[in-house]
C-alpha positions as a LaTeX table, in Angstrom:
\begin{tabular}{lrrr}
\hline
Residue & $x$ (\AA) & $y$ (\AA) & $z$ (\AA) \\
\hline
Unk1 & $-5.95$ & $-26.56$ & 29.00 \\
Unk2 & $-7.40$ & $-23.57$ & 26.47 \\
Unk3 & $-10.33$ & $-23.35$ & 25.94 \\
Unk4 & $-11.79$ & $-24.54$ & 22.32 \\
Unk5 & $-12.05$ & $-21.24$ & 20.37 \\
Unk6 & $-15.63$ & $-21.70$ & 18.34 \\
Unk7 & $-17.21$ & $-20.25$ & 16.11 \\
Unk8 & $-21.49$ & $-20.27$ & 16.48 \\
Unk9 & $-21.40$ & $-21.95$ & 12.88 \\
Unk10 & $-18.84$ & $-23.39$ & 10.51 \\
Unk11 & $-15.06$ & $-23.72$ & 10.91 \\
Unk12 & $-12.55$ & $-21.93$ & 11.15 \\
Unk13 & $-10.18$ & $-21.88$ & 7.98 \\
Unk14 & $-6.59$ & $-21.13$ & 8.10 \\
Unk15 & $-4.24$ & $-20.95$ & 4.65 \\
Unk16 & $-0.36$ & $-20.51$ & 5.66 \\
Unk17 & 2.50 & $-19.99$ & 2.81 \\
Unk18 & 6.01 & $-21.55$ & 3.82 \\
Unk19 & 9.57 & $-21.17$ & 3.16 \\
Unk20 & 11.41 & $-24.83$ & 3.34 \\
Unk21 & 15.37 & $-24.17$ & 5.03 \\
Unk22 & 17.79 & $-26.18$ & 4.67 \\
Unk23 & 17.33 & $-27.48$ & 8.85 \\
Unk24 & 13.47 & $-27.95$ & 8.12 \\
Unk25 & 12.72 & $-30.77$ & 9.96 \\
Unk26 & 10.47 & $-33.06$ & 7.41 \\
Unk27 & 9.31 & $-35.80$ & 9.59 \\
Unk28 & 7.86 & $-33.00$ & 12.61 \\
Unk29 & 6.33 & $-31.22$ & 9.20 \\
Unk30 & 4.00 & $-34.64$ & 8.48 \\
Unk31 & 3.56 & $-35.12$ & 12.51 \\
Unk32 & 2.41 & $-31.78$ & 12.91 \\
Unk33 & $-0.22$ & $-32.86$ & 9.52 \\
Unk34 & $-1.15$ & $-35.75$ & 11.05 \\
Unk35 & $-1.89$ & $-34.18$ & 14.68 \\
Unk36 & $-4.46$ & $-31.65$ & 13.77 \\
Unk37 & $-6.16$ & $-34.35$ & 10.90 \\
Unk38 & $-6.10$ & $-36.91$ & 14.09 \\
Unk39 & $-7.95$ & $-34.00$ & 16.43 \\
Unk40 & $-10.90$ & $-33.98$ & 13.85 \\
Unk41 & $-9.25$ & $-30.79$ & 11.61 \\
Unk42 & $-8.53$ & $-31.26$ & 7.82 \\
Unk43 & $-5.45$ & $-30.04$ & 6.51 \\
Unk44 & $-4.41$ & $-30.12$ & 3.03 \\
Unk45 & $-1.00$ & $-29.63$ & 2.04 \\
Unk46 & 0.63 & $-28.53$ & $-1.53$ \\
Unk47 & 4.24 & $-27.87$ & $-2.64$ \\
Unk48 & 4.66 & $-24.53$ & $-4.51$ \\
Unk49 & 5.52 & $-23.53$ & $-7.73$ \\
Unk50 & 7.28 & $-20.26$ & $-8.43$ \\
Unk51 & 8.59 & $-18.01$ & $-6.38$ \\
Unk52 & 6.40 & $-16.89$ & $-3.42$ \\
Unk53 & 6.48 & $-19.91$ & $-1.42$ \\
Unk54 & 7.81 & $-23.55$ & $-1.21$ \\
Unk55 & 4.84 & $-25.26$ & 0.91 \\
Unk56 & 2.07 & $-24.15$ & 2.11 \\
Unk57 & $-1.03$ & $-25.67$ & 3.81 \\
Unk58 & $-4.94$ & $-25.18$ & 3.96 \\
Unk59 & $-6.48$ & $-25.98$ & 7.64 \\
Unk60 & $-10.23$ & $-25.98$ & 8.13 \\
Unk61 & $-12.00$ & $-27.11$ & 11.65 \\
Unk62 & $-14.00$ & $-26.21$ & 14.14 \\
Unk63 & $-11.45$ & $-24.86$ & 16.71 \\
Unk64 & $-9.16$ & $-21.90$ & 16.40 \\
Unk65 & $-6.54$ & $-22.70$ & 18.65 \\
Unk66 & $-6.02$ & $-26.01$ & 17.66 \\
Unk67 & $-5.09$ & $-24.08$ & 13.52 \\
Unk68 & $-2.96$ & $-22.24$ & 15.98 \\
Unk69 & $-1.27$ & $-24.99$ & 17.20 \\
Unk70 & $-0.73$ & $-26.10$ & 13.64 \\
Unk71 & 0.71 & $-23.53$ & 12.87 \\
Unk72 & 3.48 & $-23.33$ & 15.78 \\
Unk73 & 3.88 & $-26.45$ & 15.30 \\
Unk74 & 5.04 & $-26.18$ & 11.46 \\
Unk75 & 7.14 & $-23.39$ & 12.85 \\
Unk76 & 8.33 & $-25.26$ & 15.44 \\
Unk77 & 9.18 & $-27.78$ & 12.48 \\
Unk78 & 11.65 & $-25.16$ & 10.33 \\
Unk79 & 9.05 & $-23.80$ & 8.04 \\
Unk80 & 9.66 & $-19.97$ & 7.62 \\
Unk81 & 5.96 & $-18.82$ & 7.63 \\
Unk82 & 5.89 & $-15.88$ & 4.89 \\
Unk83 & 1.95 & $-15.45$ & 4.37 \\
Unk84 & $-0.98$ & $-16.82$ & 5.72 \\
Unk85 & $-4.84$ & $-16.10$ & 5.22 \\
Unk86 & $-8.06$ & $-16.32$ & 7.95 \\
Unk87 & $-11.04$ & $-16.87$ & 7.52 \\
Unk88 & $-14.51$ & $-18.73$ & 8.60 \\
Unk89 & $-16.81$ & $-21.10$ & 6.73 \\
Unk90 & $-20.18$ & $-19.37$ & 5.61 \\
Unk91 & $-23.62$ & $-19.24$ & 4.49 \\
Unk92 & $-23.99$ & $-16.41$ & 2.08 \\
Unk93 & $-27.16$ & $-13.58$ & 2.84 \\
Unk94 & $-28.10$ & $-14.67$ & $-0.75$ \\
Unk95 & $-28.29$ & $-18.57$ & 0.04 \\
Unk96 & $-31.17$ & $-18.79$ & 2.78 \\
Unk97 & $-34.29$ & $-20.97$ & 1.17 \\
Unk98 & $-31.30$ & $-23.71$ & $-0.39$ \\
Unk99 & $-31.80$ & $-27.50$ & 0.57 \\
Unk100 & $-29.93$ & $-28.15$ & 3.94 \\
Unk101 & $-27.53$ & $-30.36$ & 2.57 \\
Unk102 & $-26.13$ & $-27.01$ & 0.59 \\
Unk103 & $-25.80$ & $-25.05$ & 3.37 \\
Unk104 & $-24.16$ & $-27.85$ & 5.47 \\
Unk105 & $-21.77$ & $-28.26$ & 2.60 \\
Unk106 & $-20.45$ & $-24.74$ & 2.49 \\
Unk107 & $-20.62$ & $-24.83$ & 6.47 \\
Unk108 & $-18.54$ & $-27.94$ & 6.86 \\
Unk109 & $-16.99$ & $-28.68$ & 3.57 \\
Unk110 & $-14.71$ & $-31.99$ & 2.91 \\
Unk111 & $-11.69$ & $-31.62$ & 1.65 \\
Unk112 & $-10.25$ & $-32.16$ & $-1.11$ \\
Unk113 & $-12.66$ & $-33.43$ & $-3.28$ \\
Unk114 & $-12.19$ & $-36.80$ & $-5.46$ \\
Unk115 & $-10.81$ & $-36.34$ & $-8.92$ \\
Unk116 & $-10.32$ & $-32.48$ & $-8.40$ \\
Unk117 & $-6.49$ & $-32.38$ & $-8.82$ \\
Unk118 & $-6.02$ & $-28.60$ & $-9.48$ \\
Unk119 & $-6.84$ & $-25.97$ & $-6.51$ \\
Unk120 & $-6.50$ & $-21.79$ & $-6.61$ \\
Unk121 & $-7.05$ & $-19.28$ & $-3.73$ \\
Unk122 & $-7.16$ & $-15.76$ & $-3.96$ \\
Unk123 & $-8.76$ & $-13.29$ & $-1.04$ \\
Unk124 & $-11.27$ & $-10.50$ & $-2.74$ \\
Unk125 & $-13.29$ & $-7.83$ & $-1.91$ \\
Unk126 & $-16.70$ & $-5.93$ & $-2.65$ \\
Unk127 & $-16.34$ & $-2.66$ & $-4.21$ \\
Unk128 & $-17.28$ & 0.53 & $-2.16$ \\
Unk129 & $-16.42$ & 3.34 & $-5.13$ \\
Unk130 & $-17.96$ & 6.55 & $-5.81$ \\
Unk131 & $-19.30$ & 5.35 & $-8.79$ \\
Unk132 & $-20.12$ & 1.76 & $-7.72$ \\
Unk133 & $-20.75$ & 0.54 & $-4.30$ \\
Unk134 & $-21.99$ & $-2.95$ & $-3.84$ \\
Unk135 & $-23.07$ & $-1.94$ & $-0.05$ \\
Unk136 & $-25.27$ & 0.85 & $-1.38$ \\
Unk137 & $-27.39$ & $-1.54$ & $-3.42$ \\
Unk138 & $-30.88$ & $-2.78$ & $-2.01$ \\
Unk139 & $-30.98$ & $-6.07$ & $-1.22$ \\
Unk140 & $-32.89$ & $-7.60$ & $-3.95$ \\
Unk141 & $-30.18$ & $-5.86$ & $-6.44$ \\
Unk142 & $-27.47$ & $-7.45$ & $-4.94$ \\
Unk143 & $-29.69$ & $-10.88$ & $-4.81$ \\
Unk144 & $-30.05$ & $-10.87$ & $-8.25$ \\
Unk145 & $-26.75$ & $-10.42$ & $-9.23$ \\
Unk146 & $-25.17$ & $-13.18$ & $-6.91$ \\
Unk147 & $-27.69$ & $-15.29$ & $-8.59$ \\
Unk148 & $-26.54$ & $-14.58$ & $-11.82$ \\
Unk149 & $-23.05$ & $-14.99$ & $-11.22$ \\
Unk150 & $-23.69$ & $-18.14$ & $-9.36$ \\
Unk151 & $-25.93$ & $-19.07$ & $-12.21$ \\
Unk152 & $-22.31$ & $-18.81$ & $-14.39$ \\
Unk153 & $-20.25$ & $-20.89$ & $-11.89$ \\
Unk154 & $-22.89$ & $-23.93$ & $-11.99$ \\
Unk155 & $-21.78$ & $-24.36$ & $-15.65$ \\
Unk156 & $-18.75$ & $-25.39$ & $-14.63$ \\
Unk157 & $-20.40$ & $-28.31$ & $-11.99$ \\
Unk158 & $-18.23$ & $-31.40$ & $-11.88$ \\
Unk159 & $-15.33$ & $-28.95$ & $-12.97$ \\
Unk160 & $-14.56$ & $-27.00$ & $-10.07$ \\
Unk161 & $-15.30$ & $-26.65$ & $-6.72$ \\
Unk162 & $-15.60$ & $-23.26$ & $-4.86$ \\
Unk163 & $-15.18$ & $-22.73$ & $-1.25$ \\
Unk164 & $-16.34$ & $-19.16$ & $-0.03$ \\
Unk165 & $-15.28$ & $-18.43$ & 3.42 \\
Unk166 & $-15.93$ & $-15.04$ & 5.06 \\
Unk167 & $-13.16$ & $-12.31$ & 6.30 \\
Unk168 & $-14.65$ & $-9.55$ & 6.92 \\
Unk169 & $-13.05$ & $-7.76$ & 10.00 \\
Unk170 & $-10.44$ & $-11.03$ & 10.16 \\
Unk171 & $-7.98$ & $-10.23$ & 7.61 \\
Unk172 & $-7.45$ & $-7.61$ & 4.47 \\
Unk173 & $-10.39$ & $-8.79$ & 2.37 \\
Unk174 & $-13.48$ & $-9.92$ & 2.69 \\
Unk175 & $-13.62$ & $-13.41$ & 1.60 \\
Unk176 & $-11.04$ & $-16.20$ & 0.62 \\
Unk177 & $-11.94$ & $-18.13$ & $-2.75$ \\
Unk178 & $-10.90$ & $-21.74$ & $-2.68$ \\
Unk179 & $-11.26$ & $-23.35$ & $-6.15$ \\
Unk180 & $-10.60$ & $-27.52$ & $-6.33$ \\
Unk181 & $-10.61$ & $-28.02$ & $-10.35$ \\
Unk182 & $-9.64$ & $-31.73$ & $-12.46$ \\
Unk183 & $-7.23$ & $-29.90$ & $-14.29$ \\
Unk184 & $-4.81$ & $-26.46$ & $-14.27$ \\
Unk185 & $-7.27$ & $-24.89$ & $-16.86$ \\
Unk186 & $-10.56$ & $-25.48$ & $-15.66$ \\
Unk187 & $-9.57$ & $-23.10$ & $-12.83$ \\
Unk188 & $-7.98$ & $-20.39$ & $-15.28$ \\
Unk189 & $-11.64$ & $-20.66$ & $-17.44$ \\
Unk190 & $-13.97$ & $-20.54$ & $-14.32$ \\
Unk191 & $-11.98$ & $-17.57$ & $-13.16$ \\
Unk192 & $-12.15$ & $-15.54$ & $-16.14$ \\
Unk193 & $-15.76$ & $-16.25$ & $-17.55$ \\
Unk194 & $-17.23$ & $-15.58$ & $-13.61$ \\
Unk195 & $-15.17$ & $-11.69$ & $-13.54$ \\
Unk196 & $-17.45$ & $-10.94$ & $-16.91$ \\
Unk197 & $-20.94$ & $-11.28$ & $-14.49$ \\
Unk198 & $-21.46$ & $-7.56$ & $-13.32$ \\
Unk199 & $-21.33$ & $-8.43$ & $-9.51$ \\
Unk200 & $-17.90$ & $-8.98$ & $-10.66$ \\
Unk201 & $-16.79$ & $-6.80$ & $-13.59$ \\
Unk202 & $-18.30$ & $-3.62$ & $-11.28$ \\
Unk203 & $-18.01$ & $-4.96$ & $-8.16$ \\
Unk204 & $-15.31$ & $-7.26$ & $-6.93$ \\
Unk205 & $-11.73$ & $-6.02$ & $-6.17$ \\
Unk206 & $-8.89$ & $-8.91$ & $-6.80$ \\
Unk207 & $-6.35$ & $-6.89$ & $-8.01$ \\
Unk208 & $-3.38$ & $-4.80$ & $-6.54$ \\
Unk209 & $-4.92$ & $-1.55$ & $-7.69$ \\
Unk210 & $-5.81$ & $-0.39$ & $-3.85$ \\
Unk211 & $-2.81$ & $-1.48$ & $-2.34$ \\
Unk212 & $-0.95$ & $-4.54$ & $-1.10$ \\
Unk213 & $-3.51$ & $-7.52$ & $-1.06$ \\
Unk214 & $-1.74$ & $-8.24$ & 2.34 \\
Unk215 & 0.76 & $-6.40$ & 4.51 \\
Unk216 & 1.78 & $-9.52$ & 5.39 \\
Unk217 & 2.33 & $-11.10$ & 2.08 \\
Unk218 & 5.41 & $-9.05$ & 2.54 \\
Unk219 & 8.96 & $-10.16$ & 4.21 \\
Unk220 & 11.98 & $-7.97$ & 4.84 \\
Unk221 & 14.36 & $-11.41$ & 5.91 \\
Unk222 & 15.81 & $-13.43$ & 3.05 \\
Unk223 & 13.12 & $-12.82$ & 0.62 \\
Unk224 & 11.25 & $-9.32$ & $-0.08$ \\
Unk225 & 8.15 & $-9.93$ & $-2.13$ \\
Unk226 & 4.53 & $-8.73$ & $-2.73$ \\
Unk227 & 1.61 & $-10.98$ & $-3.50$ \\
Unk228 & $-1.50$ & $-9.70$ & $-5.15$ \\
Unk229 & $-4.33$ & $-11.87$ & $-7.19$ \\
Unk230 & $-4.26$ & $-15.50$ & $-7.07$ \\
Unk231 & $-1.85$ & $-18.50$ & $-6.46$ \\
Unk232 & $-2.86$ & $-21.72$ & $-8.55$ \\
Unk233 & $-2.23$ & $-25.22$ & $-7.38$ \\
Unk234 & $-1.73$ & $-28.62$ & $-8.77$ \\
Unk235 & $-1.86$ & $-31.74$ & $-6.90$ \\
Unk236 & 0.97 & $-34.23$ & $-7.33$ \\
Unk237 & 1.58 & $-36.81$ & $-4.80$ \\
Unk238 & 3.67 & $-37.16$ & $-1.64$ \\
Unk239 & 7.18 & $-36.33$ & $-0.32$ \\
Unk240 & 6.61 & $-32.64$ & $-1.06$ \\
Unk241 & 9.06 & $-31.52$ & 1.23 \\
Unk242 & 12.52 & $-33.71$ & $-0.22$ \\
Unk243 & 11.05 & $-31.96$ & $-3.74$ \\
Unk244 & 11.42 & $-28.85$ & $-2.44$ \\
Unk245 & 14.73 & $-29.07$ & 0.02 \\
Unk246 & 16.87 & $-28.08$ & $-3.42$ \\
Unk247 & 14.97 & $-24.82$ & $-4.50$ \\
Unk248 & 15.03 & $-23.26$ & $-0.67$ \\
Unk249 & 18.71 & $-24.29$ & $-0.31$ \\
Unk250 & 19.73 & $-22.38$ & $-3.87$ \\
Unk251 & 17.84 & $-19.48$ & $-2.83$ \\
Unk252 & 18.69 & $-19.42$ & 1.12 \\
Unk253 & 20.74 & $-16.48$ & 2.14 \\
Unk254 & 19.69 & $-14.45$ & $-0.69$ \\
Unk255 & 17.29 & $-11.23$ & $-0.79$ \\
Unk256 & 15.38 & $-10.69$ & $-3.82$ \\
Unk257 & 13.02 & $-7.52$ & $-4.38$ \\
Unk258 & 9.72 & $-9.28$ & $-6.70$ \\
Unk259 & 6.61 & $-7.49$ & $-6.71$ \\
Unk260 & 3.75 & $-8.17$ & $-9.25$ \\
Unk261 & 0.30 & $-9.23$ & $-9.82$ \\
Unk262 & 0.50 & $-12.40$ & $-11.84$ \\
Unk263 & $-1.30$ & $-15.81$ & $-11.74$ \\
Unk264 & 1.31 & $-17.97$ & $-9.80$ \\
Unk265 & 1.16 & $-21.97$ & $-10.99$ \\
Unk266 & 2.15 & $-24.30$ & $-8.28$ \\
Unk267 & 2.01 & $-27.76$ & $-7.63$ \\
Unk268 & $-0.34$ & $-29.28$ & $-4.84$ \\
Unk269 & 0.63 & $-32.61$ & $-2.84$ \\
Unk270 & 0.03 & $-34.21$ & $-0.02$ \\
Unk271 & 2.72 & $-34.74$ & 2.41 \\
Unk272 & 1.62 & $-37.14$ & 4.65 \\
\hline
\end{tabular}
């Protein structure tokens, strides 16, 4: 038997883009779901909108080789596995001195919230120009503007939810951004009112400017794509895989070039 892979704090978090074909087994898709909830994991599942995925899935626990097995196992199922993201629940530098139910919150979040129907992830970075390097700032600089910019996200309390989870030396960026909103919009106005703070304006990268957000985001089978900036989710219900069977069987078989860095709109469900 393998030994649990840990981390010292938090959970490991694991987001994984899918492809439905036509032989995609639905019924080992919600066993596979129901395995890793059942083994203390949570997995949330959403059915895409637009052209970058059909499914995909957002697994947070406190072993890595059981997201792992998830993840065969969803293989194992039919999904073609076309992007995926790493990461590791965190407790920001910036947060020490919070009340302990904060920090166990963003350690070991639980997901998805009540009444928050909407959810968007992107993966970002801090800047490291010539002109403006977050990582040459004192400390107390960079304290004060995460303040302030968390200062702007509080406005939107009962609005959205935002899950920070660290990346740094796991995958391309340095954090995933998980955003749970009540509806479509309340993510698109968090998003844009939080990237006029200056830790953001001068100091965040989301875009495609630097390169390919992920080397992986890209596919050379049936599909050739590029994904850069964020994918937005809606939640909707159950049976997302019969919803999607159609849309992968028109576009099994056939390669498409699409490259761009455009807000994606997609619909979240559950599908167990």
């Amino acid at each position: 038997m393998t030994e649990p892979m840990t981390p010292s704090t938090g959970w490991g978090v694991l987001h994984l883009f899918c492809l439905v074909l036509p032989d995609t087994d639905r019924e080992a898709v919600i066993s596979a779901v129901k395995a890793a909830q059942a083994d203390d994991h949570q997995v949330v599942s959403f059915a895409v909108l637009g052209h970058k995925a059909d499914v995909g899935f957002m697994a947070l626990g406190p072993d890595l080789w059981r997201l792992q097995t998830l993840q065969v196992a969803l293989q194992e199922a039919g999904l073609d596995l076309i992007a995926s993201y790493v990461s590791l629940t965190e407790v920001s530098e910036y947060a020490k001195g919070m009340p302990e139910e904060l920090l166990q919150a963003r350690l070991y979040p639980q997901l998805p919230p009540e009444g928050k129907l909407a959810f968007c992830f992107y993966p970002m970075s801090k800047r490291r120009g010539e002109q403006y390097n977050w990582y040459s700032l004192p400390f107390e600089q960079r304290k004060e503007l995460m303040m302030g910019h968390g200062t702007t996200g509080r406005t939107f309390a009962g609005r959205v939810l935002q899950v920070v989870t660290g990346s740094a030396g796991v995958d391309d960026y340095e954090w995933g951004v998980s955003l749970f909103g009540v509806r479509p919009d309340d993510l698109k106005d968090v998003v844009y009112t939080m990237r006029f703070d200056e830790a953001s304006a001068r100091y965040a990268e989301f875009s495609c400017s630097s390169g390919r957000v992920h080397s992986h985001y890209c596919t050379t089978s049936v599909d050739a794509r590029t994904q850069c900036g964020p994918s937005i989710l809606i939640l909707r219900g159950s049976a997302c895989l019969w919803d999607t069977q159609i849309r992968a069987e028109s576009r099994h078989g056939k390669v498409r070039g699409i490259a761009g860095c455009r807000v994606d709109c997609v619909r979240l469900c559950d599908c167990v």
